[in-house]
C-alpha positions in Angstrom: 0.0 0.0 0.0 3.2 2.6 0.3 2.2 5.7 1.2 -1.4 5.1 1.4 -3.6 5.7 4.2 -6.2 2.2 4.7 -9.3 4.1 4.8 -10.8 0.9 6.4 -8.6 0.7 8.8 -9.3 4.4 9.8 -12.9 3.9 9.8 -12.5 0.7 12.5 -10.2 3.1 14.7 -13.0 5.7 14.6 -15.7 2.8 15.5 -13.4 1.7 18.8 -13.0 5.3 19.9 -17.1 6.4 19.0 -18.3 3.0 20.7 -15.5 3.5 23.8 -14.1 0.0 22.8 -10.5 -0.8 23.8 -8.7 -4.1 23.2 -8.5 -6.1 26.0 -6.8 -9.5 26.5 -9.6 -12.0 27.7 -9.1 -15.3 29.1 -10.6 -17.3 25.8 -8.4 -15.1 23.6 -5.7 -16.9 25.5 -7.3 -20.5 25.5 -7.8 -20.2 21.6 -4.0 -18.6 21.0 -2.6 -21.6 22.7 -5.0 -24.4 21.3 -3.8 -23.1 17.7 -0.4 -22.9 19.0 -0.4 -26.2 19.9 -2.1 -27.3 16.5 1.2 -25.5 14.2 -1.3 -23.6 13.4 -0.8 -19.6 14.0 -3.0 -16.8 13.7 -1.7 -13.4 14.1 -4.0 -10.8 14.2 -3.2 -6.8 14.5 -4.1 -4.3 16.2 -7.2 -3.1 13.8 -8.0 -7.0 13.6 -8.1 -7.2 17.1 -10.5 -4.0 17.2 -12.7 -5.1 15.2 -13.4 -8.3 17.1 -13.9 -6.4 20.3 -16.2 -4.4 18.2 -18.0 -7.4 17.3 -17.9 -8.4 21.1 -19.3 -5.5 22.7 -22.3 -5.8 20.6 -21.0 -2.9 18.1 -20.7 -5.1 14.6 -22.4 -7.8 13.7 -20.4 -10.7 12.3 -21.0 -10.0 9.2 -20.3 -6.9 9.3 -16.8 -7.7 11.0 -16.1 -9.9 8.3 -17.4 -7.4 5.7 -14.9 -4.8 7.2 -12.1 -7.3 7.4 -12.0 -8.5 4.0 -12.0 -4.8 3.0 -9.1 -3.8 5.3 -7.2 -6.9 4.4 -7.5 -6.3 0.8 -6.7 -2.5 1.3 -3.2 -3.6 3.7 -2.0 -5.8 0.1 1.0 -4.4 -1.6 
């Protein structure tokens, strides 16, 4: 993306900060990093990844909506 600015990924910071939604470390977002640990099978989210599934969490986005905005961030974040 070099130099560009992921709109999507502006709009999910906006939706955290309007909403009052921080990310937070909860006790089956460790059960589930070391079950896929365990399986060789990572998943790395980021920051704006994680967002959006407190988002989704607090009740803000539905999941479709989370995925919709994923997809679209992910495909904006490609070189």
């Amino acid at each position: 993306m070099s130099g560009q600015q992921n709109v999507t990924a502006v709009l999910i910071a906006d939706l955290a900060r309007q909403h009052q939604v921080q990310l937070s470390e909860t006790e089956a977002n460790v059960l589930a990093h070391h079950m896929t640990r365990l399986a060789d099978d990572v998943v790395v989210l980021d920051d704006i990844e994680r967002t959006l599934l407190s988002l989704q969490r607090a009740g803000h986005l539905s999941r479709r909506a989370m995925v919709e905005l994923q997809a679209r961030y992910l495909r904006e974040s490609r070189p």
